[in-house]
C-alpha positions in Angstrom: 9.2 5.3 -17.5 6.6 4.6 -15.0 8.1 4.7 -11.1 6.4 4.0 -7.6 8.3 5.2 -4.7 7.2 4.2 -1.3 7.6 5.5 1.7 7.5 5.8 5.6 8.0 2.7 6.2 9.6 2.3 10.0 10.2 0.0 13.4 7.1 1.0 15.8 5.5 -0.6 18.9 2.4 -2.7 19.0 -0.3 -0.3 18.8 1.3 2.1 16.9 0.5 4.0 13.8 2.3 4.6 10.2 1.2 5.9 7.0 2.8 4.7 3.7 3.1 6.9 0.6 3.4 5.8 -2.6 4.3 8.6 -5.2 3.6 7.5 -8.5 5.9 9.2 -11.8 5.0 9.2 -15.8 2.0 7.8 -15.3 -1.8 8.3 -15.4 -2.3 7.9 -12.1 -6.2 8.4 -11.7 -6.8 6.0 -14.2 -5.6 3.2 -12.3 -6.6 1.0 -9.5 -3.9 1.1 -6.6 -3.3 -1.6 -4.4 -0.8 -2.5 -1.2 0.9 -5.9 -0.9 2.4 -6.9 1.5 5.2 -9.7 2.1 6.1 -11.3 5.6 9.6 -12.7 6.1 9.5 -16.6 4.6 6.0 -15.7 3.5 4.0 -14.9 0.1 3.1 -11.6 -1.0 -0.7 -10.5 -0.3 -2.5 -8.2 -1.3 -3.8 -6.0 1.6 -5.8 -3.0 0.6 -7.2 -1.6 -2.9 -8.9 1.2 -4.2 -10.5 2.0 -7.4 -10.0 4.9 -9.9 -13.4 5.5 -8.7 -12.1 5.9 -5.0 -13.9 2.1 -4.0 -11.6 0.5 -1.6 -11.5 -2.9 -0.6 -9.6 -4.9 2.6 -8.2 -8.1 3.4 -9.8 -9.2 6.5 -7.1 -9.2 8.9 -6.4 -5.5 8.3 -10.0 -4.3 8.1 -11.1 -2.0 10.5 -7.2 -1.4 11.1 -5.8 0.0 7.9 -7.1 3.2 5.5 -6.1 3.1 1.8 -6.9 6.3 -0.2 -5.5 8.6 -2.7 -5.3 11.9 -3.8 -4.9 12.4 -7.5 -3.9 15.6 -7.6 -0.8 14.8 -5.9 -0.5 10.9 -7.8 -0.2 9.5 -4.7 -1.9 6.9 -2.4 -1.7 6.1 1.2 -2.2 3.4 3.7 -2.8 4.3 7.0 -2.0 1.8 9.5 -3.8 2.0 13.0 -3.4 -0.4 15.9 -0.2 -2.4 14.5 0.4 -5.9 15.4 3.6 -8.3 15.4 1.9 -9.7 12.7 1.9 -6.7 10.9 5.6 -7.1 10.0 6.4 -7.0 6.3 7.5 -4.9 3.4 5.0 -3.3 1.7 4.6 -2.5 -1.4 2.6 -0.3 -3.9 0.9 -2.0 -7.0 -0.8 0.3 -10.0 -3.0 -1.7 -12.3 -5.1 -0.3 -15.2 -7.0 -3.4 -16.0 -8.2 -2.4 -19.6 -5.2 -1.7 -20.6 -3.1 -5.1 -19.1 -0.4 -2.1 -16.9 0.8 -3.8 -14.1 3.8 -1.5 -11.8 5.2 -2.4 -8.8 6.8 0.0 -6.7 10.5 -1.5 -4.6 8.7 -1.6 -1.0 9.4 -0.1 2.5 9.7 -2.2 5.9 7.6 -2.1 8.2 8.8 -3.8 11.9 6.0 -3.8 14.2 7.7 -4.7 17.7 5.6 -6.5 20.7 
């Protein structure tokens, strides 16, 4: 059975930094695409950040030049690391694995992240 497990999520100031793991289990991990979601409180769950098998990542706007997705598939685990936090930033995240060919979809359970002004 295929498992995501996220972590280091945390409450941090505006400004401050966090990097999110997500350890992936029974799976193929370097033949998928990862991806982090986010949900706000009362709000819909976005997509945030994604990277490839082939290591191409792509951002949501508002978390350009701010956040760093990557993986390393010798450990089967991605990252996000968050730089310059906002208020806004405020969510659970989540970690997404999709192999596209093959119609795999797994969501990981999420970890809070409480970015304080």
């Amino acid at each position: 059975q295929v498992h995501l497990v996220e972590s280091g999520g945390a409450s941090v100031q505006s400004g401050g930094s966090l990097t999110l793991s997500c350890v992936s289990m029974n799976m193929n991990f370097k033949a998928y695409m990862m991806a982090w979601y986010r949900q706000p409180p009362g709000m819909e769950r976005e997509q945030i950040a994604t990277i490839t098998a082939d290591s191409v990542t792509n951002y949501k706007d508002s978390v350009k030049d701010r956040f760093t997705i990557s993986r390393d598939n010798a450990k089967n685990t991605a990252y996000l690391q968050m730089n310059d936090l906002k208020p806004e930033d405020t969510a659970v995240y989540y970690c997404n694995a999709q192999w596209l060919g093959y119609a795999l979809d797994f969501w990981g359970r999420g970890t809070q992240v409480t970015v304080s002004s």
